[in-house]
C-alpha positions in Angstrom: -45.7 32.0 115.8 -44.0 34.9 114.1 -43.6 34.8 110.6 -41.5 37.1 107.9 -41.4 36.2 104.7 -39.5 38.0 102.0 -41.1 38.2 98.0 -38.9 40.0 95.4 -36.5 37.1 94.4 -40.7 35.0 93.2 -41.5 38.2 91.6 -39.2 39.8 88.3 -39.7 43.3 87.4 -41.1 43.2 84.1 -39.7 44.6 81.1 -39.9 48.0 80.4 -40.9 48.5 84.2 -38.4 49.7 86.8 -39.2 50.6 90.6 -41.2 54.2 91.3 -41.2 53.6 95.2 -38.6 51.3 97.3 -41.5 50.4 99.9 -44.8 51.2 100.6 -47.1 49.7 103.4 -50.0 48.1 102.8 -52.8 50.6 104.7 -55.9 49.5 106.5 -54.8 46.3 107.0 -55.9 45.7 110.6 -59.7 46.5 109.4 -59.2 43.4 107.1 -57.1 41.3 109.6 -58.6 38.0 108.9 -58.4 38.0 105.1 -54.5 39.3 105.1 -53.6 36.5 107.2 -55.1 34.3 105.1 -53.4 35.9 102.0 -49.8 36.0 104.0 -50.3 32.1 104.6 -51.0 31.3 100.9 -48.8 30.4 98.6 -47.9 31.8 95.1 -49.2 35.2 96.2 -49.2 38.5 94.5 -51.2 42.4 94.4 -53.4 43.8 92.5 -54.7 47.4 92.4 -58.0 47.9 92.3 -60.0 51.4 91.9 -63.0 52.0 94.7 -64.7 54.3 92.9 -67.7 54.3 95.2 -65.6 55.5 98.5 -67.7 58.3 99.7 -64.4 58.8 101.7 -61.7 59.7 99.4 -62.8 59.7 95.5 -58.7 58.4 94.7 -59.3 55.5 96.6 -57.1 52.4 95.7 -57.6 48.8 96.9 -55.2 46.5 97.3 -56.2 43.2 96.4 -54.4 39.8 98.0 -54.2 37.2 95.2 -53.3 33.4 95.8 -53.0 30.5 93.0 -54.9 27.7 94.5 -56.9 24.1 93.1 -59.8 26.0 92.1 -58.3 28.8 90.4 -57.4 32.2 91.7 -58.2 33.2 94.9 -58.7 37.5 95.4 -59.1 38.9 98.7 -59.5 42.7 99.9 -56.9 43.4 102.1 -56.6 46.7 102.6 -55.9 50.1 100.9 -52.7 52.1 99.1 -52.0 54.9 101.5 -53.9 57.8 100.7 -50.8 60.3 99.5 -49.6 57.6 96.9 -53.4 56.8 95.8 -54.0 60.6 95.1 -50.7 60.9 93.0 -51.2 58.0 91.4 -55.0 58.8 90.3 -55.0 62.5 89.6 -51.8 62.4 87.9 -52.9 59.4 85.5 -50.9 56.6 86.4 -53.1 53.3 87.7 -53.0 52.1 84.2 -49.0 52.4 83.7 -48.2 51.2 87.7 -48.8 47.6 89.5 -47.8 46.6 92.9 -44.8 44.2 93.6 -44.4 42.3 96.8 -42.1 42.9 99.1 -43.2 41.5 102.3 -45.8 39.5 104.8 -45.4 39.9 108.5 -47.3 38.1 110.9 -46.7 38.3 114.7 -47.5 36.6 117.8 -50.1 38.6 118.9 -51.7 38.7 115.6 -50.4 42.0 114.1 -50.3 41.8 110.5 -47.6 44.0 108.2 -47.4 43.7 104.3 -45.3 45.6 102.3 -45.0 46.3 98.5 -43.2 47.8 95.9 -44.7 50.3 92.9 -43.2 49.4 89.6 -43.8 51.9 87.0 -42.9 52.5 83.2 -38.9 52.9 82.9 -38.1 56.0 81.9 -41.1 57.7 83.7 -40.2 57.8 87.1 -38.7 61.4 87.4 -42.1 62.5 85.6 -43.8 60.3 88.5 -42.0 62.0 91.1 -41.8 65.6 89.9 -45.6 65.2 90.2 -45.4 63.9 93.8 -48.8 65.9 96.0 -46.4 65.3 99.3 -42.6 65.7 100.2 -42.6 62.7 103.0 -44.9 59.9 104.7 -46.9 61.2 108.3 -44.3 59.6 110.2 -46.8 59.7 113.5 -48.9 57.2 112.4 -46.2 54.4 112.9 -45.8 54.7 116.6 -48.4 52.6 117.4 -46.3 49.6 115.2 -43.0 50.6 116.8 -44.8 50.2 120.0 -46.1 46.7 119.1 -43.1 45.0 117.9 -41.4 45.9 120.9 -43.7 44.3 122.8 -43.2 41.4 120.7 -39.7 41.5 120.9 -39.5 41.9 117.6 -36.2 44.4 118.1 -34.8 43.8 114.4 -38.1 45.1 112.2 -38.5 47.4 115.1 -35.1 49.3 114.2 -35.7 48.6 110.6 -38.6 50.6 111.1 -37.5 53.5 113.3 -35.0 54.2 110.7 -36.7 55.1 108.3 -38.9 57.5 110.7 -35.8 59.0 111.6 -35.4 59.5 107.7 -38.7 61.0 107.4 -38.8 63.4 110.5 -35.7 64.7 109.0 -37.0 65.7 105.5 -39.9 66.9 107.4 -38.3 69.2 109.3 -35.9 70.3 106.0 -39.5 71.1 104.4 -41.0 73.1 106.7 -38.2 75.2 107.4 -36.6 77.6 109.8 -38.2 77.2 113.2 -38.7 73.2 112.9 -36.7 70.4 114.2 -36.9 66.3 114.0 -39.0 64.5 116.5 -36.9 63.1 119.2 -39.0 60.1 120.5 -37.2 58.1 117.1 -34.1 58.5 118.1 -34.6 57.7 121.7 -36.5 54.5 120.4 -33.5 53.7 118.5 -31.0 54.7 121.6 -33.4 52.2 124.0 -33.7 49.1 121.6 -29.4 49.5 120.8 -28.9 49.4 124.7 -30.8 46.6 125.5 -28.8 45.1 122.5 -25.7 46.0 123.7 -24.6 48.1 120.4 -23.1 51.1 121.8 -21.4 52.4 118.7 -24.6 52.2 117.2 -26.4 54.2 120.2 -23.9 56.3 120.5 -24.3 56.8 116.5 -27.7 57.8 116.5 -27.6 60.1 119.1 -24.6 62.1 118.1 -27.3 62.1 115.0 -29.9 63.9 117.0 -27.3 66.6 118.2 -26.3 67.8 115.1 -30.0 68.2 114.1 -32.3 71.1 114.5 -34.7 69.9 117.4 -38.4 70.3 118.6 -38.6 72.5 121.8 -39.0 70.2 125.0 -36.9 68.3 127.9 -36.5 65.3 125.3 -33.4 67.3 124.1 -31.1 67.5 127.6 -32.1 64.3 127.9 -30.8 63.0 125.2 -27.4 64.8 125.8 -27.2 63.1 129.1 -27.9 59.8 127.7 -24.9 60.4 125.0 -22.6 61.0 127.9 -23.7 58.3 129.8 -23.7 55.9 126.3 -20.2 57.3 124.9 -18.9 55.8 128.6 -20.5 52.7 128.6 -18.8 52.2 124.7 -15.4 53.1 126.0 -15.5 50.6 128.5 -16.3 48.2 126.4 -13.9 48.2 124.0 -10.6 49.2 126.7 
């Protein structure tokens, strides 16, 4: 059975911390499957960072521990990594020791994909030093198909718009960094158009696609098609609400 649970409301900011990043995912999860599940299932959870100073693969590498109150004390379970980009700033740029993680959220579906989510709290009054020292402008946006894919299949149409939202966020800062000459990915915004349809929300399809037009695009067939599916969608919208 699915299961989302939410964290903040168990879990104050501390004083004299405020948030440095709204949401950050949890990376490397799958690799570590059994021992997140266990951690989503606990109770009285929360995350720890933990430096891996003996990763031949990248020398800023961050675990992220999974820590449960239990009868015999506390329990601490690896459970995956801090995305590479946010590891590197926070390591080179001297932060570990002023930032902790804050849970957000623990996903578990049906076919046993496993999502958890967390917040970076930092010192207050820092956070525009944190950020003006930022190594990247946005999050590879790519990687995330895959779990687009997946909660569709799950019919999990709600965390997979949640999620497609944000990409569409990200592929257009992308495309504002780069420059002249680059435009958003469409295959977001057609996920979104395909998942309002099938919910019957043509304002909202009709929303996100007038989005995409005013965009600068990626060369390829994906942009008529779009067009033709605003047409198409604008119609079906009108006739709804005569």
């Amino acid at each position: 059975m699915t299961t989302a649970q939410y964290h903040l409301q168990k879990q104050e900011i501390p004083e004299g911390m405020q948030i440095f990043e709204e949401r950050i995912e949890v990376a490397g999860v799958s690799h570590c499957r059994q021992d997140a599940v266990s951690f989503a299932k606990a109770k009285n959870i929360w995350l720890e960072f933990e430096r891996d100073q003996e990763n031949q693969y990248d020398k800023n590498a961050i675990k992220m521990i999974g820590c449960s109150k239990g009868f015999f004390g506390t329990k601490r379970r690896f459970i995956g990594y801090v995305p590479k980009d946010f590891a590197t700033n926070i390591v080179e740029n001297d932060f570990l020791s002023q930032t902790k993680p804050r849970l957000l959220k623990t996903y578990i579906g049906d076919s046993g994909y496993v999502e958890i989510l967390f917040q970076l709290l930092g010192p207050k009054g820092k956070k525009s030093e944190y950020t003006s020292k930022k190594s990247y402008e946005y999050e590879d946006s790519a990687q995330y198909i895959d779990r687009v894919k997946q909660l569709k299949n799950e019919k999990n149409y709600s965390e997979a718009i949640e999620l497609l939202l944000k990409l569409v966020d990200d592929t257009k800062k992308e495309a504002k960094a780069k420059g002249p000459g680059w435009g958003v990915s469409p295959w977001y915004y057609e996920q979104l158009a395909i998942l309002y349809r099938k919910e019957k929300r043509y304002n909202d399809e009709v929303a996100i696609l007038e989005q995409y037009e005013n965009q600068p695009k990626a060369p390829g067939v994906s942009q008529q098609k779009l067009a033709d599916r605003l047409l198409k969608t604008r119609e079906l919208r009108d006739r709804k609400n005569a």
